[in-house]
C-alpha positions as CSV (number, residue, x, y, z in Angstrom):
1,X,92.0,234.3,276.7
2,X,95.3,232.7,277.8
3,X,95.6,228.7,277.4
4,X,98.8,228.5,278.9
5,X,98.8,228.3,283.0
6,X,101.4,230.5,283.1
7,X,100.2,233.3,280.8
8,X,96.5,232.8,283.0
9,X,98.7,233.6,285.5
10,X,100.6,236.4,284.6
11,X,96.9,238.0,283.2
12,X,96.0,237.5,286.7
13,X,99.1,239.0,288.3
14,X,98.4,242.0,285.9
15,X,95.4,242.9,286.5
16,X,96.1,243.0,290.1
17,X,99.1,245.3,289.9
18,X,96.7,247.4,287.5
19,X,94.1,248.2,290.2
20,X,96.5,248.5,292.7
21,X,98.4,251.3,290.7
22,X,95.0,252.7,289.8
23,X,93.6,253.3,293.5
24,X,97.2,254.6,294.5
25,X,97.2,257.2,291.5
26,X,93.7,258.0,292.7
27,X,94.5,258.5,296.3
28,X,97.3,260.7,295.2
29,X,95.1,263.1,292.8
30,X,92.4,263.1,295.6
31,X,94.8,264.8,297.8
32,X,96.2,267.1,294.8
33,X,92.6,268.3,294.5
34,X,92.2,268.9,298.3
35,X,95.1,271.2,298.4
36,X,93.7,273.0,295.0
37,X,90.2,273.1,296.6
38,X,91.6,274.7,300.3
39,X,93.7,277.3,298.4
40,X,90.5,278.2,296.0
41,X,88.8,278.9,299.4
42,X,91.7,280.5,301.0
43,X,92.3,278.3,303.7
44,X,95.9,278.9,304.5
45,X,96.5,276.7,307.5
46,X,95.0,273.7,306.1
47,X,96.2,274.0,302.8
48,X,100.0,274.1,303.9
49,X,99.1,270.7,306.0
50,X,97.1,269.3,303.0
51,X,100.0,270.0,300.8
52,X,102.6,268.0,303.1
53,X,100.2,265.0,302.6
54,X,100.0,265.7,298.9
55,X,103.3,265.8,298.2
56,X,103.9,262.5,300.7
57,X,101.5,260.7,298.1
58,X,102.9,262.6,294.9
59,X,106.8,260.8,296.1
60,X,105.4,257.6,296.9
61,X,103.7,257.3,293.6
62,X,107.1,258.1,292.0
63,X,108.7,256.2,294.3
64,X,106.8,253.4,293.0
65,X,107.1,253.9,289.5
66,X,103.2,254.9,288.5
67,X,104.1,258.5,287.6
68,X,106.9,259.8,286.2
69,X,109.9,261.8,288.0
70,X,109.1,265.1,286.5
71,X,105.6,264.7,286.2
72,X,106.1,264.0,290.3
73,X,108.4,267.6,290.7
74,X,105.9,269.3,288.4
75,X,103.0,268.9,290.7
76,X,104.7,269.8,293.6
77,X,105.8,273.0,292.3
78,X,102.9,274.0,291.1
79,X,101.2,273.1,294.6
80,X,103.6,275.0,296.4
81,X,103.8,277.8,293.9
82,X,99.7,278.2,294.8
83,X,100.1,277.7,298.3
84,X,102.9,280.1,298.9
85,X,101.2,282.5,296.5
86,X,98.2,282.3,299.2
87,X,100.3,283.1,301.9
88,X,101.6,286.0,300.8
C-alpha cells in the first residue's frame, strides 16, 4: 500500500475511474446483447430501436476512451449487418 498522501490518493482516484469504466463497458455490452438476443428471435421492430440505443452506448464508450475506435465501428457493423440481414 501507498505511504505517500498523494499516491493514497491517486490509488483512490483509480479505482474510482476503474469501476466507473467498468459499469459503462457493461451497460454498453448489455445493450449489444439485447440487440443479438431480438434478432435471434426475429423481432424486427425492436431490434432496429434496440440497435439505435446500442450503437448510442457503443460511441459514448469510444467517445470516452474505454474501447477502442475500431473495436467501436466493428460492433456496429456487425449489429447492423444482423439486423439488416433480418429485415430482409
Amino acid at each position: 500500500m501507498a505511504n505517500i498522501k498523494s499516491a493514497i490518493k491517486r490509488v483512490r482516484t483509480n479505482r474510482d475511474q476503474r469501476e466507473h469504466n467498468i459499469s459503462i463497458k457493461s451497460d454498453m455490452r448489455s445493450q449489444v446483447k439485447r440487440v443479438e438476443s431480438l434478432v435471434e428471435g426475429k423481432d424486427t421492430e425492436n431490434a432496429k430501436e434496440a440497435l439505435q440505443s446500442a450503437i448510442a452506448k457503443i460511441d459514448k464508450a469510444v467517445q470516452k476512451g474505454i474501447i477502442h475506435k475500431n473495436k467501436g465501428n466493428r460492433q456496429k457493423a456487425r449489429l447492423t449487418k444482423k439486423v439488416n440481414d433480418l429485415s430482409a
